[in-house]
C-alpha positions in Angstrom: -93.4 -78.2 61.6 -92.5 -78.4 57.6 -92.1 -74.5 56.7 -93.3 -75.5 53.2 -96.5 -75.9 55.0 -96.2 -72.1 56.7 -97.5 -69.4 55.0 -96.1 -66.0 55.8 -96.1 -62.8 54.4 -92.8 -61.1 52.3 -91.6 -58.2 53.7 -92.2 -55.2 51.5 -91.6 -51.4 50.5 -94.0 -49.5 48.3 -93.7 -45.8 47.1 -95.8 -43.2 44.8 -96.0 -41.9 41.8 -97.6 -39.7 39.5 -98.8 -42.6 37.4 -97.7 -45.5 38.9 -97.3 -46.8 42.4 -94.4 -49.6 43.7 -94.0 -52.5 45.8 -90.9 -54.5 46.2 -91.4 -57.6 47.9 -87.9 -58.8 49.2 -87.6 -62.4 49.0 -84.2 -63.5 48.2 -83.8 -66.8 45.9 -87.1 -66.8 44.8 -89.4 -69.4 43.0 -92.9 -70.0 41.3 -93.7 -66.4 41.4 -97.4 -65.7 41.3 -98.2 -61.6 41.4 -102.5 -61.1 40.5 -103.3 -57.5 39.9 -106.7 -57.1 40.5 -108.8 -54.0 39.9 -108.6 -53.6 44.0 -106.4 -56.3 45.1 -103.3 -57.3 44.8 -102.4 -61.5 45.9 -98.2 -62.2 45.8 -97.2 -65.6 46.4 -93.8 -67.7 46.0 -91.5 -69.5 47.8 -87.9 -67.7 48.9 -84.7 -68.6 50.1 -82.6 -72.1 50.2 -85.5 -73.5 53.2 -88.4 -73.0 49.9 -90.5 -70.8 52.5 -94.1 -70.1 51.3 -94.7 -66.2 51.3 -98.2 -65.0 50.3 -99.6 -61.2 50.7 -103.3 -59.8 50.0 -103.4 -56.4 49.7 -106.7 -54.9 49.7 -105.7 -51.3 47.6 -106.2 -47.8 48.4 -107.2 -47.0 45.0 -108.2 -48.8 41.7 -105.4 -49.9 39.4 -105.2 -50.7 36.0 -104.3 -54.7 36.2 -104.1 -55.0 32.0 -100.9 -52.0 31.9 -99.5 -53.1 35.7 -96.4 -55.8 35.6 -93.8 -57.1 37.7 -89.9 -58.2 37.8 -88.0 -60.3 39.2 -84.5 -60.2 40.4 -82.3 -62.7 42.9 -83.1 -60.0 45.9 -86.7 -59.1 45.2 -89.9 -59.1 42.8 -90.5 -55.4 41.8 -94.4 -54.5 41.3 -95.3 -51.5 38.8 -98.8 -50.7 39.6 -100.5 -48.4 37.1 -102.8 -46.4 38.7 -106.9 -46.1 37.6 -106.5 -42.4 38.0 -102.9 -40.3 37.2 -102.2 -37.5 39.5 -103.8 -39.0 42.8 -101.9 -39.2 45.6 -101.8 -42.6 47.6 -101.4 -41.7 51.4 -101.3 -45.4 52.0 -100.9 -48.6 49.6 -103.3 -49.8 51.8 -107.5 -49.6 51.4 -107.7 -49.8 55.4 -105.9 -47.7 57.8 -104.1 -50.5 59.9 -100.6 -51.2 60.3 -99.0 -54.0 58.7 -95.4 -55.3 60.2 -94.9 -56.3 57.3 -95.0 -53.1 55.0 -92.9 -49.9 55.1 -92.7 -46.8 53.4 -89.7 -46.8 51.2 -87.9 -43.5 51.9 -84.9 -43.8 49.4 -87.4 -43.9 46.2 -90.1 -41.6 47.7 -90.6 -38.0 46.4 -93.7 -35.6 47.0 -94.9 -35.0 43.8 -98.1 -33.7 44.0 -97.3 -29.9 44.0 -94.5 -30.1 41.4 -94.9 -29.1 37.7 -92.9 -31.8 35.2 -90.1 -28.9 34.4 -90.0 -29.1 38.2 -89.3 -32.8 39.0 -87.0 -33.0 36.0 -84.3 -30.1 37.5 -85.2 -32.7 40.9 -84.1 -35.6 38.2 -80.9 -33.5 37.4 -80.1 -32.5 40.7 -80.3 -35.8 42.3 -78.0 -37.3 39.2 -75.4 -34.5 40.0 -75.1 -35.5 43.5 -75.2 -39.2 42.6 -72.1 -38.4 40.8 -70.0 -36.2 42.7 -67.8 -39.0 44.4 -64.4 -38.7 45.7 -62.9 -37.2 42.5 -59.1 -36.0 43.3 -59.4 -33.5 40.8 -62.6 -31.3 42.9 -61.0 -28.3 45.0 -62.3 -28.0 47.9 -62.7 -24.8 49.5 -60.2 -24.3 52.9 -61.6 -24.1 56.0 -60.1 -22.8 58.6 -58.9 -24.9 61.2 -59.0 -28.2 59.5 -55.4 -28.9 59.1 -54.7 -32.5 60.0 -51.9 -31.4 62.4 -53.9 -29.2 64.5 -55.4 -29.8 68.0 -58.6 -30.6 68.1 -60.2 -27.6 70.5 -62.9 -29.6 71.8 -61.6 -32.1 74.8 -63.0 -35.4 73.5 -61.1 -37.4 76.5 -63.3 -36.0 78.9 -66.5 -37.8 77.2 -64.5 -41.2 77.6 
């Protein structure tokens, strides 16, 4: 069978925000992107990778959006969706108006933070903190603090050949 002629969905991740929720479709390579924002509905098609693969998803939203203020981008890895939502502050339990399980949509952990019960002086020491770990990397100048017993030149006390 031609896979032009096969439709299939793109694998995505969507998280929430305040203001805006986002799905990132990832489809390397892609081509004649089409995203529709609907006031309900969301329709992404295109065709991916070096085999010109047809992807197409319908989401059928949890929530109203604001199609005139939402927008998406591109990139060689993935099209990024920016969904502004009809009403800021509302949490989105699910990207999804029905409650079943799509294989083909996950949860993206890395960008997802509970915001709902934080104040904005709140998420922005969250903003700081995270960029302060970001940055602490393997800098020779840190000192460490000792701890006892980690000495490259001492036995190990647990007898790791007896789980071998």
């Amino acid at each position: 069978m031609n896979s032009s002629l096969t439709l299939q969905p793109a694998s995505a991740k969507w998280y929430d925000r305040r203001d805006y929720v986002f799905i990132e479709f990832c489809v390397e390579d892609s081509k004649d992107v089409n995203v529709n924002f609907e006031k309900s509905k969301l329709t992404f098609s295109c065709l991916g990778g070096s085999d010109n693969f047809k992807h197409l998803n319908e989401i059928d939203l949890f929530h109203c959006i604001d199609p005139n203020d939402s927008k998406h981008k591109r990139t060689d890895r993935s099209i990024l969706c920016c969904l502004r939502k009809g009403e800021s502050g509302q949490s989105w339990p699910r990207l999804t108006k029905e409650r079943a399980k799509l294989n083909w949509l996950s949860v993206d952990f890395n960008n997802w933070k509970d915001w709902e019960d934080d104040s904005d002086e709140d998420m922005s020491n969250f903003d700081r903190f995270s960029e302060m770990m970001n940055n602490m990397g393997g800098d020779e100048d840190v000192d460490l603090p000792e701890v006892d017993g980690a000495d490259d030149d001492s036995q190990d006390s647990d007898d790791e050949s007896k789980c071998m």
